[in-house]
N, C-alpha and C positions, 0 to 999 in steps of 0.2 A: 427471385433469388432462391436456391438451392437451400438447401437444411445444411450443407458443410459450408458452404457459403459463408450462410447466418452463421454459423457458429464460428465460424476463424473471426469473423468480421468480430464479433463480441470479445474473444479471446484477443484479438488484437486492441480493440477498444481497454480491456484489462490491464491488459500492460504496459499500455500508453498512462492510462493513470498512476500506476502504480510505479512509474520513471517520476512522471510527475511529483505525487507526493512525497518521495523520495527526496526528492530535490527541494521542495518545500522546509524536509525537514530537517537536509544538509544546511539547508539555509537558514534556521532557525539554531541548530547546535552552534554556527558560526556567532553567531546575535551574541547567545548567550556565553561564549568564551569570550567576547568582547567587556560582555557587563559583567561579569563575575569580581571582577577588584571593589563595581560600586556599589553592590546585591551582598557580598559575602560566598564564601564556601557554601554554609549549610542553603541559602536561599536558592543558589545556583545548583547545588547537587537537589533540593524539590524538586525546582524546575526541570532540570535534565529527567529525572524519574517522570515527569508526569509529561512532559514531550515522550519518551520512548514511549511510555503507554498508550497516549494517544496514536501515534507510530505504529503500533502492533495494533492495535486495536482498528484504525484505518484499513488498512493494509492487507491481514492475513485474509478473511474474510474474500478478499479477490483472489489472494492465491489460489486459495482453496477451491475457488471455480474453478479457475485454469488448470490446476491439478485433478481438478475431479475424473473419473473414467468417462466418459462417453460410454450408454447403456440405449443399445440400437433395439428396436421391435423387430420382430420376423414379418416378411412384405405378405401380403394376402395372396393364396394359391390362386 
C-alpha cells in the first residue's frame, strides 16, 4: 500500500470514529434529558458539563490529525 494510500486509509479510519463517538454522545445527551426530572437540574447540568468534556476531550485530538498539513520529504536525486 502507497504512503497516500495509508494515509487516506487512517484519515478515513478518523472520521469513521469520530461519527461514531458523536453518536455515542447524541445518545447519551438523550439518556440524560430523559433522567433530569429524577437527577434534578443542578446534577443533570454536572452531568452534561462533564459528558461535553469528555466529548471534547475524545474527539478533538482526531480532528487535529485530520487537520494536520501533510509535510512530504524531497525524493533522493
Amino acid at each position: 500500500m502507497k504512503t497516500d494510500e495509508r494515509r487516506q486509509a487512517i484519515k478515513q479510519q478518523r472520521e469513521r470514529l469520530i461519527k461514531e463517538l458523536e453518536a455515542v454522545y447524541l445518545a447519551a445527551f438523550d439518556r440524560l434529558g430523559e433522567m433530569e426530572g429524577e437527577v434534578g437540574e443542578v446534577k443533570a447540568a454536572q452531568l452534561t458539563m462533564m459528558i461535553l468534556n469528555s466529548k471534547t476531550a475524545a474527539i478533538e485530538p482526531l480532528e487535529k490529525e485530520i487537520e494536520k498539513p501533510v509535510i512530504t520529504t524531497p525524493g533522493e536525486a
